[in-house]
C-alpha positions as CSV (number, residue, x, y, z in Angstrom):
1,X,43.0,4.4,-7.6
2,X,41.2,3.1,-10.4
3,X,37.3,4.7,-11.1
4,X,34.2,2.4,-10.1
5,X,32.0,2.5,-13.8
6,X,28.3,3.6,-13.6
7,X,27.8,-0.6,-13.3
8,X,29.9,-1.7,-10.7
9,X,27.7,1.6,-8.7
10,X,24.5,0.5,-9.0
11,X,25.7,-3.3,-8.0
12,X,26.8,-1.9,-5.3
13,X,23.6,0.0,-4.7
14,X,21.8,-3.0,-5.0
15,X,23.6,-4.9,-2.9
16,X,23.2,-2.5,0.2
17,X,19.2,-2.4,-0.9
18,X,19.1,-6.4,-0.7
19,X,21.0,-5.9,3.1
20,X,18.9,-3.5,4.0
21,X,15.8,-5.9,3.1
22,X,17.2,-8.6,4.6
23,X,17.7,-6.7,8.1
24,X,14.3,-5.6,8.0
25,X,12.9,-9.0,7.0
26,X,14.9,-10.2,10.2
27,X,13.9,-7.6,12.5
28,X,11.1,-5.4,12.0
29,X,9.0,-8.1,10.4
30,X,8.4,-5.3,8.0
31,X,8.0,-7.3,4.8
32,X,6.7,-4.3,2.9
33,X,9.7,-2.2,3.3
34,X,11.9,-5.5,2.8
35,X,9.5,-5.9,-0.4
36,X,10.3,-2.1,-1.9
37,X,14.1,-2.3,-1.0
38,X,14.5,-5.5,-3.3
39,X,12.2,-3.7,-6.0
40,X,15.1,-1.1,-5.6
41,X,17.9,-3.2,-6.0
42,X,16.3,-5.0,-8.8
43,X,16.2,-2.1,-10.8
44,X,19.6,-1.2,-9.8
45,X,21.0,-4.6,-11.3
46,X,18.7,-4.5,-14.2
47,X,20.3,-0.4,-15.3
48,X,23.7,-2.4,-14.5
49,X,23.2,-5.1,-17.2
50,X,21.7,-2.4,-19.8
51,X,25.3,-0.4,-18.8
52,X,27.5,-3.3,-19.1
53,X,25.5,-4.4,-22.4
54,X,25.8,-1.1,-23.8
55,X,29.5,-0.7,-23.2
56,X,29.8,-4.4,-24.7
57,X,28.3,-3.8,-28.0
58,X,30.3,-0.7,-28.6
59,X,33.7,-2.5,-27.8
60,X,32.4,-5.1,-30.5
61,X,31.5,-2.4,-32.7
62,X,34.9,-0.8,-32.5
63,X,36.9,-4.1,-32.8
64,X,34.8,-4.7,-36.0
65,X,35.4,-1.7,-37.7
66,X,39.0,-1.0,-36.9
């Protein structure tokens, strides 16, 4: 079974944060809750990208120098 990466995680985290929001946006009216939750997810994605980018820049760095 292959390993999910520190990225594919937190996009997964986010995702359930932006579900969550949207459940309470739906139902409980409660648009400050809904309002953290996305704040959540956001910086979920945003670690994700700075994970994916990292890993990125050393495969390019390797490639370079080999």
């Amino acid at each position: 079974m292959p390993q999910t990466s520190d990225a594919e995680y937190l996009i997964a985290k986010a995702e359930q944060c932006f579900r969550l929001a949207q459940h309470l946006r739906g139902e409980h009216s409660s648009a400050e809750a809904a309002a953290e939750l996305d704040s959540i997810a956001n910086e979920f994605l945003a670690r994700a990208v700075e994970i994916d980018t990292d890993r990125d820049r050393a495969d390019t760095r390797k490639a370079r120098d080999a």
